[in-house]
Every structure is written in C-alpha cells, then in structure tokens.
C-alpha positions as CSV (number, residue, x, y, z in Angstrom):
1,X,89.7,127.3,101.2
2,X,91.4,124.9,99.1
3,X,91.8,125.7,95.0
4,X,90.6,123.3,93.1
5,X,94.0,122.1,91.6
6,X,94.9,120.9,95.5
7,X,91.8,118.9,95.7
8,X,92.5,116.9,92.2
9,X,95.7,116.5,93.3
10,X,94.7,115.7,97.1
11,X,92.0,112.7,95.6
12,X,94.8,111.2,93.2
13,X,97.3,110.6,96.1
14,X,94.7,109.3,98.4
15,X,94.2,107.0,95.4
16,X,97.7,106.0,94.9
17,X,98.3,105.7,98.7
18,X,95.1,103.0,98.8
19,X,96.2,101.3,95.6
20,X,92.7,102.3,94.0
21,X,94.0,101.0,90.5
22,X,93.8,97.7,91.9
23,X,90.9,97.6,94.7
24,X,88.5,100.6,94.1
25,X,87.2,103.2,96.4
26,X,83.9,104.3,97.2
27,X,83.0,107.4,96.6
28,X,82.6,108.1,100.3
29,X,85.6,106.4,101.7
30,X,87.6,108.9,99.4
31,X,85.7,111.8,100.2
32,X,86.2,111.0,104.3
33,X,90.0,110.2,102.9
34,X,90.0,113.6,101.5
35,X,88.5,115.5,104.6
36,X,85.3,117.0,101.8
37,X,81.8,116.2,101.6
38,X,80.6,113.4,99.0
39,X,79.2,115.9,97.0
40,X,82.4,117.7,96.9
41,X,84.1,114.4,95.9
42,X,81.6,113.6,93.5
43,X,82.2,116.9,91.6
44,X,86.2,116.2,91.3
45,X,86.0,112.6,90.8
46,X,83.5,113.4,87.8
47,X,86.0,115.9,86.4
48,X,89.0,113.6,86.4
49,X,86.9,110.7,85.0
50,X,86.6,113.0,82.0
51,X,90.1,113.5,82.3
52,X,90.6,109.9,81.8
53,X,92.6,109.7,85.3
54,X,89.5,107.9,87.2
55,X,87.1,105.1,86.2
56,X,83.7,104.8,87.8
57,X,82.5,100.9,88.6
58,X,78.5,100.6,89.2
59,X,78.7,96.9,89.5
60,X,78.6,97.1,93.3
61,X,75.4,96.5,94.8
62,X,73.4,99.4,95.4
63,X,73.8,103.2,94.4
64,X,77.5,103.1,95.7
65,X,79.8,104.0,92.8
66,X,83.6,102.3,93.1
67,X,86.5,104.4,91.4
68,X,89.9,103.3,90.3
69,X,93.2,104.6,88.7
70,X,92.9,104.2,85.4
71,X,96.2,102.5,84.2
C-alpha cells in the first residue's frame, strides 16, 4: 500500500503532466490517472485543496467537480 505522501505527490504530477492549471481535471479522470478509486481521490484532492495546491470548479454541468493547479 501506498503512504499517503506518494499519493499527494502521485495526483500533483498527474496534474502537472495534464497541464491541470490551465484545463482542469475531473475528479475521475485523475483518479483513473492515478490508478485509485474516486473516493480515494476525492479524499486527497480535498486535503490539498486545503493546502491551497488544488482548486475545485463546480461550474461544469452536473455533480462533476473540475480541479486545477492553483498558480
């Protein structure tokens, strides 16, 4: 099993590597990215949001949440 350092870490270069600062990610194309479950990706993306490393976009229609980089 993966520590949880490795799977911040493993989300922000997935991020980098799809330039999510500029075109978001849904939450499920980084969790499939990221070879976890969406809960799983959920739980770290929420964590580094309050880290102020990711930003969560609703404005996409549906439940679907977007995340980018913040700069």
């Amino acid at each position: 099993m993966r520590s949880q350092p490795d799977c911040y870490e493993k989300i922000i270069r997935f991020m980098e590597e799809r330039n999510a600062s500029v075109s978001p990610l849904k939450t499920r194309e980084i969790a499939d990215g990221c070879e976890m479950s969406v809960y799983m990706a959920l739980y770290y993306l929420r964590e580094l949001n309050r880290q102020h490393i990711v930003e969560p976009d609703r404005s996409g229609k549906g439940s679907a949440i977007y995340w980018h980089l913040e700069s």
